[in-house]
Residue, then its C-alpha position, 0 to 999 in steps of 0.5 A: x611077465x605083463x607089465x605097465x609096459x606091455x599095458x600101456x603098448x596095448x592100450x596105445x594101440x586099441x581103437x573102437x572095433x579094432x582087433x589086436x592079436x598080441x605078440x607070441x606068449x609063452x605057453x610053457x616054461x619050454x617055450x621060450x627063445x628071446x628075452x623079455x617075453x611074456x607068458x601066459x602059463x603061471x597064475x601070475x601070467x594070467x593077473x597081469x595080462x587081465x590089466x592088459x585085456x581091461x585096458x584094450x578094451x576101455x578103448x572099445x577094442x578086441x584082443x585076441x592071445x598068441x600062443x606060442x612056443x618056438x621049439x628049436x629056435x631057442x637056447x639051453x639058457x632059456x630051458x629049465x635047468x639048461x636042458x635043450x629046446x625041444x622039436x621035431x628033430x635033433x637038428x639045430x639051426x644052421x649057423x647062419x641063424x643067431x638069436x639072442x640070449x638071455x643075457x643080451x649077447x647073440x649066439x647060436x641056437x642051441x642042439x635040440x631034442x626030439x620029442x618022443x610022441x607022448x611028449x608031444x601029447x603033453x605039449x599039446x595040452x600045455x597048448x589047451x592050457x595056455x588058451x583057457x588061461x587067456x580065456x580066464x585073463x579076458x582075452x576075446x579069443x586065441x591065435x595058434x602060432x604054427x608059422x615062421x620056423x617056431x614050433x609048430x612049423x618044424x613040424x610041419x616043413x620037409x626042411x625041418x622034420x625028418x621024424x619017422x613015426x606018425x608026425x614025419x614024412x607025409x603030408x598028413x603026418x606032418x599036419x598032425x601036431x598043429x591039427x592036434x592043438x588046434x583041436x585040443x584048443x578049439x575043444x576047450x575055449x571054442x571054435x569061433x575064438x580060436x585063430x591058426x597062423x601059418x606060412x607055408x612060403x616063409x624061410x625062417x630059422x631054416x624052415x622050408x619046404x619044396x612045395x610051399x603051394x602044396x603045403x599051404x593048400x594041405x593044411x587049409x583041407x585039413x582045417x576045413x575039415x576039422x571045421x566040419x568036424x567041430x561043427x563050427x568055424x574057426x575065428x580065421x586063418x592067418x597067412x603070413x604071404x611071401x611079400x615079407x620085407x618093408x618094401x612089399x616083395x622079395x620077387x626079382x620079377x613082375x612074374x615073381x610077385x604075380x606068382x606069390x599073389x596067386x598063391x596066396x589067392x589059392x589059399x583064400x579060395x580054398x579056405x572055408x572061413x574068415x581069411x587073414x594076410x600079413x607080411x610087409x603091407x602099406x596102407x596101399x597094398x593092404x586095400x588093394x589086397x581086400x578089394x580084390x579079393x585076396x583076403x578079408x583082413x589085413x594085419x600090421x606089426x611092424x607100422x603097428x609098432x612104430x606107429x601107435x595110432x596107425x588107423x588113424x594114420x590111414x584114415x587121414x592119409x598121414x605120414x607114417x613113423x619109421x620104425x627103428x629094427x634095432x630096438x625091437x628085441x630089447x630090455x628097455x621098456x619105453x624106448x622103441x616101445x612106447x615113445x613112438x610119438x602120435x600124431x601132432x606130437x612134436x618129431x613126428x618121425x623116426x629117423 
């Protein structure tokens, strides 16, 4: 549920013209697979995230609502009546993947349940919902999480989706669930306010594919031509690159990272509209990426976190916060949240 908590995040971070896209919100009873989320499916979701939304934008800012569901990344506690999560498969996360439960403890995901096809009709409309309640709260647009091994990603990567039906096997079909909700979303909010998320490169909670280039490149022709279709272009599309660690990239060679920033500019290129990248930058990385073309903006979540006044940060060249990973995911609602401290306050680092 939004809380004075999640309020006073937000609004620590909201800056005059700036645009913050909010941590993934729940778009069904469904779709949760960590503690301590917040939802945006019940009326009561809707009253408190409208506090958050004012508060973002007393400051001058944006603000736009993540909707997410995770699928198989999930536990039969988090499920009404402990059914099991459901997915495009019956297949659970390997056990080398754990999360945490809603008691606090780790454990494996639990088996999940492959959705039948009008299953999958339904929960595209719990999408189409979810965005016109984030409408109603104030948010200025929506961003569809189909990335990093959750829902929509399960569809879309081989490694994951061994449906036989319409939503498995080619490319179009396993294009089909995210094309689908973004349509239903787009329809019902509009095109201009609604913002894709995507990473064809990332393994997470097993997601893979063989040939991420083609998978990325698969989906921006499709979404370039839903564009045309809706008559109007989407917000963005944002791209989670292969540079996914603290440190800039996961290459072991000058030829490796020249590989992963190629690929990220073919996605660029071929996409018809605003483009958006994430994934590990420094303020360096980030212009030198803009500058040269790779993206049209760059987003921050990590530095963001430990670093409630970031912008300002870059703007006069300021040391940065170090962000503390063990205080990410839990139930305290101050420490690692919202005591980082700002610049001139006493302790200026984590460490």
């Amino acid at each position: 549920m939004p809380n004075e908590a999640l309020l006073k995040y937000y609004s620590q971070r909201a800056t005059p013209g700036g645009l913050l896209i909010t941590e993934g919100s729940l778009i069904s009873s469904t779709a949760a697979g960590f503690p301590h989320c917040a939802g945006i499916y019940k009326d009561e979701h809707v009253e408190g995230w409208k506090k958050v939304v004012d508060a973002v934008h007393d400051k001058g800012a944006f603000i736009f609502c993540q909707l997410w569901h995770v699928g198989r990344s999930s536990h039969n506690d988090y499920q009404p009546e402990g059914r099991a999560p459901i997915s495009s498969t019956n297949k659970p996360v390997s056990s080398k993947s754990s999360l945490i439960k809603p008691d606090d403890s780790l454990g494996p995901c639990s088996v999940p349940r492959a959705l039948t096809v009008p299953e999958i009709f339904e929960v595209v409309d719990d999408y189409r919902r979810a965005a016109l309640n984030a409408i109603r709260a104030g948010f200025d647009g929506v961003e569809v999480h189909g990335a990093h091994g959750y829902l929509i990603d399960q569809f879309l990567k081989e490694s994951i989706n061994d449906r036989t039906d319409e939503y498995g096997g080619s490319l179009d079909n396993r294009c089909r669930f995210l094309l689908q909700i973004v349509e239903a979303v787009a329809e019902a909010v509009g095109p201009n306010i609604v913002g894709v998320r995507i990473s064809p490169a990332i393994e997470h909670f097993d997601a893979t594919d063989p040939d991420p280039l083609a998978l990325g490149l698969g989906v921006v022709e499709r979404l370039n031509k839903l564009q045309s279709k809706l008559g109007s272009k989407l917000a963005y599309l944002h791209v989670t690159q292969p540079r996914f660690t603290s440190q800039g990239t996961k290459a072991k060679s000058a030829e490796e990272a020249m590989a992963e920033s190629q690929m990220l500019m073919k996605f660029r290129e071929a996409y018809d509209g605003p483009f958006v990248s994430s994934g590990g930058y420094t303020k360096e990385l980030g212009m030198q990426d803009v500058v040269q073309g790779r993206t049209d903006l760059v987003a921050y979540g990590r530095l963001f976190i430990s670093n409630p006044d970031l912008v300002e940060r870059f703007r006069v060249d300021a040391p940065l916060n170090k962000y503390d990973r063990a205080t990410f995911y839990t139930h305290d609602p101050v420490v690692g949240y919202t005591d980082y401290p700002f610049l001139g306050e006493e302790g200026n680092s984590k460490d």
